[in-house]
N, C-alpha and C positions, 0 to 999 in steps of 0.2 A: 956535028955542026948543024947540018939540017934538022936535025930532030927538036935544038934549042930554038933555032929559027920558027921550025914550028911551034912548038911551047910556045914561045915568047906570043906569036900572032893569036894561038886558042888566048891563054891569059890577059891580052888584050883588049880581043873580040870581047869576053867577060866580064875584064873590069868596064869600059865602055857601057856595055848593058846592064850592070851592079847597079852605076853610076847614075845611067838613067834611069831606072827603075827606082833608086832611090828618090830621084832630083821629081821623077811623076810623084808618089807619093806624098814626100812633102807638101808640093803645090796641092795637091790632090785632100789632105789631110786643112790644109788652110782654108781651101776653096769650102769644106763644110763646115770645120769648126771654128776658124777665124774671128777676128773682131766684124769684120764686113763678109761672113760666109752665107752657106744657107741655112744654118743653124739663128743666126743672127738675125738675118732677115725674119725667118718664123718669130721668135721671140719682138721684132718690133712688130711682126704684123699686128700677134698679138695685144701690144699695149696701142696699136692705132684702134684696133674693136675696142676696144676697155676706154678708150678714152672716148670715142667716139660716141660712146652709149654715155655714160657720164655725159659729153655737151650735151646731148638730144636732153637727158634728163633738166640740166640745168637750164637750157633753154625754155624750158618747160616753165619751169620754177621762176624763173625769170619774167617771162609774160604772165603766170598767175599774180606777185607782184606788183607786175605793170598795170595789170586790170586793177588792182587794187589800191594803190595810188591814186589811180586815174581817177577815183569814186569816191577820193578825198580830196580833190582839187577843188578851190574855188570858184571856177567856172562851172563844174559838173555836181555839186557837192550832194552827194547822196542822205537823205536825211536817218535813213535804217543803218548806212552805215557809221555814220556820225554819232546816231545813238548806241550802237554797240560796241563801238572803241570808247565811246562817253562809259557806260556802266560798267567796262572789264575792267578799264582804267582807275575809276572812282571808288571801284566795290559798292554802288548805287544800285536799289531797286524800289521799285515805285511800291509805293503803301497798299496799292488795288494789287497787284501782282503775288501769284500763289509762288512760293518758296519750299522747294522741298529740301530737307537736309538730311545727308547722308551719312549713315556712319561706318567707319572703315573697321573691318575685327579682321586683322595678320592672321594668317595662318600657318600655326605652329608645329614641326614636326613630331612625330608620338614618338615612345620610345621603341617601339615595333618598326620602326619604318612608316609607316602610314600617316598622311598627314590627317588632322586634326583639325574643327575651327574652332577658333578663340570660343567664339557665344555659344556653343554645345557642348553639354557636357558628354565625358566619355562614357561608353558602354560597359565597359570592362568592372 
């Protein structure tokens, strides 16, 4: 009878610490990998840099923009830049004005691997 008495009290003591050991873990196992762990957290920190960089960027882009707006208003109206949204627009250029035209030659690859330009002829 004593001996089960004990049994019983070891097996106890046991399962109790099983029990908590498991019930740590768990919480333990959530607190890193969870929806709100610190696994979680890293990965928002993450996307707070990445987005953060992106606004600075668009802020950026944004007052370039605004400058340039500003230098098409009517009260400010820039005439250099009135003329160059005038001629990109129109595909206009003034009869005094020198014109270079450019011509484009792809470059084709060889059958060697090596590329090639169109306007040369090959060595081979």
């Amino acid at each position: 009878m004593v001996t089960r008495k004990r049994l019983r009290s070891i097996l106890t003591t046991l399962g109790l610490y099983v029990t908590a050991a498991l019930l740590i873990g768990y919480f333990g196992m959530n607190a890193f990998s969870g929806n709100h762990g610190l696994k979680a957290q890293e990965d928002i920190d993450r996307q707070i840099a990445a987005l953060s960089a992106e606004l600075d960027r668009l802020k950026l882009e944004e007052a370039h923009w605004q400058r340039r707006v500003a230098l098409l208003k009517s009260d400010k109206l820039d005439p250099d830049m009135l003329d160059e949204n005038a001629r990109e627009l129109l595909d206009y250029t003034d009869p005094n004005e020198l014109t270079l035209m450019l011509v484009w030659h792809p470059v084709a690859p060889a059958a060697d691997g090596q590329a090639l330009n169109a306007s040369q002829p090959s060595t081979k």
